[in-house]
C-alpha positions as a printed NumPy array, in Angstrom:
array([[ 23.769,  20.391,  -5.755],
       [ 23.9  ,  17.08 ,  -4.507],
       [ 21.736,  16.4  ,  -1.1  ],
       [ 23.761,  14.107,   0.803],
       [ 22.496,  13.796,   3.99 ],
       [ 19.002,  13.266,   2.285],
       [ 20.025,  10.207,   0.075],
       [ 21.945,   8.701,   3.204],
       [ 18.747,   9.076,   5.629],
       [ 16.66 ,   7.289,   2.585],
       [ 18.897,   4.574,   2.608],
       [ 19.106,   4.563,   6.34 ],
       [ 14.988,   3.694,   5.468],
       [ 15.42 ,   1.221,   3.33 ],
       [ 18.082,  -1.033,   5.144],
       [ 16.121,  -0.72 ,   7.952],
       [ 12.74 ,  -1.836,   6.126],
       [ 14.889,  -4.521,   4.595],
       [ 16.562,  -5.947,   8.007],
       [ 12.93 ,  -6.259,   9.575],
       [ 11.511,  -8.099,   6.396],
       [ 14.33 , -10.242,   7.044],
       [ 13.737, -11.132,  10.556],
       [ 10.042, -11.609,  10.227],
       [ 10.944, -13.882,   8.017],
       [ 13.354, -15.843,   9.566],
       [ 10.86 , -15.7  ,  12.479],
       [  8.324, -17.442,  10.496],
       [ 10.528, -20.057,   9.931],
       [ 11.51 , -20.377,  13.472],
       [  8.163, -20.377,  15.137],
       [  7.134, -23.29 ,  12.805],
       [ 10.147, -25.177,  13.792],
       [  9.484, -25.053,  17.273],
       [  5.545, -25.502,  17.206],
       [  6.358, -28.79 ,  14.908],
       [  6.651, -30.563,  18.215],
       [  3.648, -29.108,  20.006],
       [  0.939, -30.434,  17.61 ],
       [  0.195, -33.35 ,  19.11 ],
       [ -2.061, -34.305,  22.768],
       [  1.161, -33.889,  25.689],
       [ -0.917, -36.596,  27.204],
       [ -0.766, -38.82 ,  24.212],
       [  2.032, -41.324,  23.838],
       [  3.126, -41.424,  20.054],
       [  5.154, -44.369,  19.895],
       [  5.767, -44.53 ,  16.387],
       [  8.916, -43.213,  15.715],
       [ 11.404, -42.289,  18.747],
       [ 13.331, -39.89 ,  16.599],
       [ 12.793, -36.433,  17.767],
       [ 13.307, -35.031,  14.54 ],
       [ 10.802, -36.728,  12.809],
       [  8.463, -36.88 ,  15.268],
       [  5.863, -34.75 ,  13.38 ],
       [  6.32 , -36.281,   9.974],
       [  5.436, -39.888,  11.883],
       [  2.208, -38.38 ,  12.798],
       [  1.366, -37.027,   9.75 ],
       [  1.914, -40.366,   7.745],
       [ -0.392, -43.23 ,   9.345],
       [ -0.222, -46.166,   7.42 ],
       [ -4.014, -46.912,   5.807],
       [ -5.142, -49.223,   8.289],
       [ -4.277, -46.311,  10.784],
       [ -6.72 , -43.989,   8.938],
       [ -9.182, -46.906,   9.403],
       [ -8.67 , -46.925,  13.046],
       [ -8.845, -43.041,  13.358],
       [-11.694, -43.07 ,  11.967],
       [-13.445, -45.254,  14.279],
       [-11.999, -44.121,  17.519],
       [-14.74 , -42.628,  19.975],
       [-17.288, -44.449,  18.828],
       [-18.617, -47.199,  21.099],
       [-17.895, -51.028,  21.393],
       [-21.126, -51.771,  19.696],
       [-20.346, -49.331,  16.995],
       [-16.998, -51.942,  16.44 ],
       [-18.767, -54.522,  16.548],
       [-21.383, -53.716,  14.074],
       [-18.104, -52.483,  12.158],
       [-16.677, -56.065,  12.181],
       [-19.609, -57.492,  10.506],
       [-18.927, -56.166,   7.417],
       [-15.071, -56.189,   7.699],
       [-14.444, -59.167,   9.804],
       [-10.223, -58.54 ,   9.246],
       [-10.394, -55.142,  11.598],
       [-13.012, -56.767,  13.388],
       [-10.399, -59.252,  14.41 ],
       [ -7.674, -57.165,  15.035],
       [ -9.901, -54.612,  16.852],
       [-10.537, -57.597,  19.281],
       [ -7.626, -58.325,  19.391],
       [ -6.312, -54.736,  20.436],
       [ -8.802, -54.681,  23.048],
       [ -7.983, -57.936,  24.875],
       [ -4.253, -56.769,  24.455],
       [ -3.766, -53.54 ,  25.444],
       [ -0.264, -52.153,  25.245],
       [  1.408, -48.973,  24.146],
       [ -0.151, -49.308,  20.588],
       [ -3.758, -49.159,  22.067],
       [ -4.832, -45.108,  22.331],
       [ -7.207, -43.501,  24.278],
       [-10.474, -42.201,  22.374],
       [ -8.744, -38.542,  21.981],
       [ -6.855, -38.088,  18.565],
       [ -3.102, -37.566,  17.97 ],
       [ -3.74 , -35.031,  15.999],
       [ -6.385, -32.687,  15.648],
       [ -5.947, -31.086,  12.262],
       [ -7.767, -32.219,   9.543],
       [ -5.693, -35.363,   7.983],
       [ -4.807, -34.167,   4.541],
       [ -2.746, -37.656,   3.888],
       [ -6.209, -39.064,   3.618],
       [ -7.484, -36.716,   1.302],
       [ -4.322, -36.619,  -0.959],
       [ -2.352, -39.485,  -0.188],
       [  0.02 , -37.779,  -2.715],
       [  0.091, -34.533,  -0.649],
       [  3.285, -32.815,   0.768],
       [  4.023, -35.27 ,   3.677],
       [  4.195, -38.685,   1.689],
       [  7.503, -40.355,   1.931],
       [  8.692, -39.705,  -1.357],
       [  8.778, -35.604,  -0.637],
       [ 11.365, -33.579,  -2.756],
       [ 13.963, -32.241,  -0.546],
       [ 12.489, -28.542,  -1.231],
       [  8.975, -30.122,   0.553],
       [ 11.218, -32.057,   3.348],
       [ 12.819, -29.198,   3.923],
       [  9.675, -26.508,   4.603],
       [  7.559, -29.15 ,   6.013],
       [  9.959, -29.844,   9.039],
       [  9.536, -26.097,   9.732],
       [  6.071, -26.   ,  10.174],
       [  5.609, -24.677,   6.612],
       [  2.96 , -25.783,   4.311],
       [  5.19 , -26.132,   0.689],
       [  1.602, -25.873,  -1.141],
       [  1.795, -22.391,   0.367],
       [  5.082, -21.518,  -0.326],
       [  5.147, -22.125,  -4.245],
       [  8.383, -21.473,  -6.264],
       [  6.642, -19.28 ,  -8.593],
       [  5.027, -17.662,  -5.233],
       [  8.334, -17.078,  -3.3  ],
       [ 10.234, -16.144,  -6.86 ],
       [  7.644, -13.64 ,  -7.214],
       [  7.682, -12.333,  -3.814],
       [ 11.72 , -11.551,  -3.573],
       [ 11.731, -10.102,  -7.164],
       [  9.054,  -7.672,  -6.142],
       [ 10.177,  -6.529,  -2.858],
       [ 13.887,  -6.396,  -3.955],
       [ 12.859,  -4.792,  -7.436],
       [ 11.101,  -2.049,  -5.357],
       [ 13.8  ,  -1.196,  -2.684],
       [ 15.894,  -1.034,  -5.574],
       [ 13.894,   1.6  ,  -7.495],
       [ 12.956,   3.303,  -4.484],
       [ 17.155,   3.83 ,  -3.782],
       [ 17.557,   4.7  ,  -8.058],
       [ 14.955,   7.326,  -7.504],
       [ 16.27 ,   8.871,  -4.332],
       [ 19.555,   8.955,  -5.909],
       [ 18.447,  10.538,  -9.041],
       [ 15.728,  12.929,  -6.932],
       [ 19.3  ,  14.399,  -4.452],
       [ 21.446,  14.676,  -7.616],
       [ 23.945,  12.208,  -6.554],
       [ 26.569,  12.002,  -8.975],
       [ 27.065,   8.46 , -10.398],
       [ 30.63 ,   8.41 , -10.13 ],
       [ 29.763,   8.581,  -6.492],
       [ 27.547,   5.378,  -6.821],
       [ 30.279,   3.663,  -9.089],
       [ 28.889,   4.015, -12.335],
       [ 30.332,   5.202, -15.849],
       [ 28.805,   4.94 , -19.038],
       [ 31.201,   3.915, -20.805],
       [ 32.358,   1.082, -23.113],
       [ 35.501,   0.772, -21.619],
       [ 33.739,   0.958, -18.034],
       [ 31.334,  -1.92 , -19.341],
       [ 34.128,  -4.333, -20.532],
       [ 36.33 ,  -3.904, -17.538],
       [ 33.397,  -4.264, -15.219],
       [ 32.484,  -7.483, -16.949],
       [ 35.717,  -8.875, -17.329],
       [ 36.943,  -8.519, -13.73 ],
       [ 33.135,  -9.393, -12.413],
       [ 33.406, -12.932, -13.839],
       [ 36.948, -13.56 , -12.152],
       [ 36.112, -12.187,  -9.29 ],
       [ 32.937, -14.112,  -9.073],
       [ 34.35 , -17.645, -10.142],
       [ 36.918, -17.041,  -7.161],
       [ 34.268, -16.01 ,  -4.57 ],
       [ 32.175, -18.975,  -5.228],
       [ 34.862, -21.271,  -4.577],
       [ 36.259, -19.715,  -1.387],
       [ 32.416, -18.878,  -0.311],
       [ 31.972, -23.105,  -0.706],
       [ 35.532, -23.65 ,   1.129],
       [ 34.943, -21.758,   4.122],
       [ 31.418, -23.251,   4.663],
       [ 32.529, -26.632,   4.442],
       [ 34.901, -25.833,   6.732],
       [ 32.502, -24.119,   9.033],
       [ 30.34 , -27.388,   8.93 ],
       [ 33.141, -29.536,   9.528],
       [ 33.847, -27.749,  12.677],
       [ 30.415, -27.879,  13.788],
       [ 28.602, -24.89 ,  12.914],
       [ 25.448, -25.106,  10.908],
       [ 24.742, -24.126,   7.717],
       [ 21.098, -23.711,   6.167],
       [ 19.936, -23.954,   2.836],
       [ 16.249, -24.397,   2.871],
       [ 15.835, -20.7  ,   1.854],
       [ 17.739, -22.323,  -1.555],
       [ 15.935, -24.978,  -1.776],
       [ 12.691, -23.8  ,  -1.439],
       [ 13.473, -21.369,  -4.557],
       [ 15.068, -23.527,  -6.619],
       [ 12.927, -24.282,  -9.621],
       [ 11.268, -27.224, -11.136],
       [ 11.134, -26.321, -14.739],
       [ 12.982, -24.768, -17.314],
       [ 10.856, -21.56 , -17.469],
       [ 11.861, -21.381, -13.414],
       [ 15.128, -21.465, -14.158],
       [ 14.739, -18.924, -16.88 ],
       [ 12.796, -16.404, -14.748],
       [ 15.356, -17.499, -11.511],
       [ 18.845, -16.783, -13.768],
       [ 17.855, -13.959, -15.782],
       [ 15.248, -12.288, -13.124],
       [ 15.522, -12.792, -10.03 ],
       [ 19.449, -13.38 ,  -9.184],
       [ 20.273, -10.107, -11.297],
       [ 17.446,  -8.151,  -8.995],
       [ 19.012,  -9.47 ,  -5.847],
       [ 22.337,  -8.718,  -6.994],
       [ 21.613,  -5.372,  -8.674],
       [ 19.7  ,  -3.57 ,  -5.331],
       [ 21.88 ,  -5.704,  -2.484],
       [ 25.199,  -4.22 ,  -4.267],
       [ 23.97 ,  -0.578,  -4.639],
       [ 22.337,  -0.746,  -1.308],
       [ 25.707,  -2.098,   0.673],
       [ 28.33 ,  -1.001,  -1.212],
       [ 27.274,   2.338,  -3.831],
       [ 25.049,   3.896,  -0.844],
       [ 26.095,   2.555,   2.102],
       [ 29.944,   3.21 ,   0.957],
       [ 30.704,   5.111,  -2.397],
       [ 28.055,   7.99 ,  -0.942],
       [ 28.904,   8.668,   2.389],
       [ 32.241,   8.442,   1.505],
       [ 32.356,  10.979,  -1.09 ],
       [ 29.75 ,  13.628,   0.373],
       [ 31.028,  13.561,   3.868],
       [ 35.054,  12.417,   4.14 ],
       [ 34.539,   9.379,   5.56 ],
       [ 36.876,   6.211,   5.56 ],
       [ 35.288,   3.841,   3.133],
       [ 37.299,   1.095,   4.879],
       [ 35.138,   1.854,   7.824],
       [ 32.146,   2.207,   6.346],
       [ 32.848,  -0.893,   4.433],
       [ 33.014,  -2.802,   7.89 ],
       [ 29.493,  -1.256,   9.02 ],
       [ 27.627,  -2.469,   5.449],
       [ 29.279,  -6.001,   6.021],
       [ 27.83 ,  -6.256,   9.253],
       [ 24.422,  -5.235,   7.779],
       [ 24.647,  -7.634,   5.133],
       [ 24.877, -10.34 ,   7.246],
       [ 22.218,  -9.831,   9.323],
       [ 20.506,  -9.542,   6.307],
       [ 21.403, -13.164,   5.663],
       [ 20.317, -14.536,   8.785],
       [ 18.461, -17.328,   7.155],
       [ 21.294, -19.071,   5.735],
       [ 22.129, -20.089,  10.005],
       [ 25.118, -18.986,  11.725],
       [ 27.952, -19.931,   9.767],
       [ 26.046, -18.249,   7.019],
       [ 25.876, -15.447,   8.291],
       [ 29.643, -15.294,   9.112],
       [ 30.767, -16.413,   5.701],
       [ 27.926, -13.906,   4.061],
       [ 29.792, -10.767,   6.308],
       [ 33.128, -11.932,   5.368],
       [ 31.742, -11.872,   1.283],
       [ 30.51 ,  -9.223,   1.905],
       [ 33.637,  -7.098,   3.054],
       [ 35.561,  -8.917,  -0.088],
       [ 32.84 ,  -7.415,  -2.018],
       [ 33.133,  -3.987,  -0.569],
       [ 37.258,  -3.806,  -1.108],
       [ 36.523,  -4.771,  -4.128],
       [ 34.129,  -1.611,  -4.755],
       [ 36.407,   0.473,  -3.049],
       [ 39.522,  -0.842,  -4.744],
       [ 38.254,  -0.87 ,  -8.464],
       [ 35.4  ,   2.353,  -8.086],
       [ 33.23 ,   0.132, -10.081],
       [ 29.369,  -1.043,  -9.154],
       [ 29.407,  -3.309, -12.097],
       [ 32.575,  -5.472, -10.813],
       [ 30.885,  -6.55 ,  -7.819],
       [ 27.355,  -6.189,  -9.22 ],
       [ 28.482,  -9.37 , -11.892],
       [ 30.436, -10.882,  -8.897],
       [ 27.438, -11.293,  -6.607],
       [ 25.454, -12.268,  -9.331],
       [ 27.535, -15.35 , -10.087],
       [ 28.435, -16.376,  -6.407],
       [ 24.32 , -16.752,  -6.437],
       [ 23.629, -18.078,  -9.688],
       [ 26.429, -21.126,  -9.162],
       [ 25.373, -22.381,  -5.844],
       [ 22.012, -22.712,  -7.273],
       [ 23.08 , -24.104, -10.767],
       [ 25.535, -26.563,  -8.657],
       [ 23.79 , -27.739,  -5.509],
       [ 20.505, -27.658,  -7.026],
       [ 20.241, -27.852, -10.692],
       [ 23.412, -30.326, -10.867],
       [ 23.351, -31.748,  -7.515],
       [ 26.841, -31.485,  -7.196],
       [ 28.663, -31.377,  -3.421],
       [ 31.913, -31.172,  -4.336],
       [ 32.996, -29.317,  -1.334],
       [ 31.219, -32.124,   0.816],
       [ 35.031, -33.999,   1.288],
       [ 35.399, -31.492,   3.638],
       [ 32.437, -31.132,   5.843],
       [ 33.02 , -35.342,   6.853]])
């Protein structure tokens, strides 16, 4: 006998466990974005670059004679002196900068005091010529030697691989039936599912691009740095990206929202699926809250398409394919091709 209320309080678990993991780590993202600016002395003018959102990044990148000079600030005149002798070119210009003093000269106290990794790898995340992936997590306060492709890949496959067989094995442990959860076995149930997963995905990709460029146009923001920082470098990260990690994601977030958060409730206790297919929306966008505002509105509005779409066809394979594709063309578009073709709109 199936246990309902059992298999809807586990899932109750997991989508809670799953909303949290989400927040902490949009949090992490936020806190670095906001303690970018506080690095640096308050008392210390940093005339280098004006613009506010580069402000760190100017730091971070002194030019070579600028390592020079950090490197000899606090020690004493003599010490600059004796310092000329053997390089009489800073010698000068130290002189120079003492006789002149102006908005370039510095007290002894340093801009910034972490250790200067520019110096020790000049080719290190924060050179000019940083991928947009690096560009993107450094501005956050995020160290993109720490956050690895293979690292992050690795992380999302594992926690979304074991919500997912955590929510398989409750399912199987409270005897829900599958039809419940959407699933046949069945040829005809695998070429249907296929066939209308692809259509349906192709046309959620496109109307998923639309409506954020729209959104953007009309001033709401949009994030992708989440993308970026796992879109791969290599073929083998594309392999492991397509064929593992996209088809996890899609496989647990479409039995999570729509087979237990829907097909379930709906069929052990009577209720609308229409309403419950509004309450799993709103979940999955807050699940989404790294993709920025907009992306979280656009992400609850897929996700509602995605749930009539459950409800409508009583398939978990339709909108299991569906989600997969929506996923696996933004990344194969913006990041493998490089392709904005929806960008028109945004200007």
């Amino acid at each position: 006998m199936p246990q309902w209320a059992a298999f809807v309080g586990i899932t109750g678990v997991v989508l809670v466990l799953l909303l949290v993991l989400s927040h902490l780590t949009q949090s992490s993202f936020s806190d670095g974005d906001s303690d970018s600016g506080e690095d640096s002395d308050p008392g210390t003018e940093t005339p280098v670059d004006t613009d506010a959102d580069r402000a760190d990044i100017a730091v971070d990148i002194p030019t070579e004679n600028a390592e020079f000079d950090q490197s000899k600030r606090g020690e004493t005149n003599s010490d600059s002196t004796s310092s000329s002798a053997h390089n009489p070119v800073e010698g000068t210009r130290a002189v120079d900068e003492s006789s002149n003093p102006g908005p370039s000269s510095r007290p002894t106290e340093t801009v910034d005091d972490r250790p200067d990794r520019t110096a020790a790898d000049p080719t290190g995340p924060h050179r000019d010529s940083r991928t947009g992936r690096d560009a993107a997590a450094a501005d956050r306060g995020v160290d993109p030697d720490s956050l690895s492709t293979g690292m992050v890949l690795a992380n999302v496959a594992f926690s979304q691989g074991l919500f997912a067989v955590v929510l398989l094995s409750a399912a199987v442990y409270t005897a829900i039936p599958a039809s419940a959860l959407g699933i046949e076995f069945s040829v005809a149930y695998l070429e249907t599912g296929l066939l209308w997963g692809v259509a349906a995905g192709v046309v959620f990709y496109l109307a998923n691009e639309l409506a954020a460029a729209a959104a953007t146009r009309f001033g709401f923001d949009h994030e992708e740095d989440l993308r970026e920082l796992l879109s791969p470098e290599s073929v083998g990260g594309w392999l492991l990206l397509l064929g593992g990690v996209l088809p996890i994601i899609a496989v647990f977030e479409e039995f999570l929202f729509r087979a237990a958060m829907i097909g379930a409730p709906a069929a052990g206790f009577g209720l609308s699926p229409w309403l419950l297919a509004v309450v799993s929306s709103v979940a999955f966008a807050l699940g989404h809250g790294m993709q920025g505002s907009i992306g979280v509105v656009v992400t609850g509005l897929l996700g509602f398409v995605l749930a009539a779409v459950f409800i409508a066809t009583g398939s978990l394979l339709v909108v299991v394919v569906a989600h997969y594709l929506v996923n696996a063309l933004e990344f194969v578009v913006h990041e493998g091709l490089g392709l904005e073709w929806a960008e028109t709109l945004e200007g």
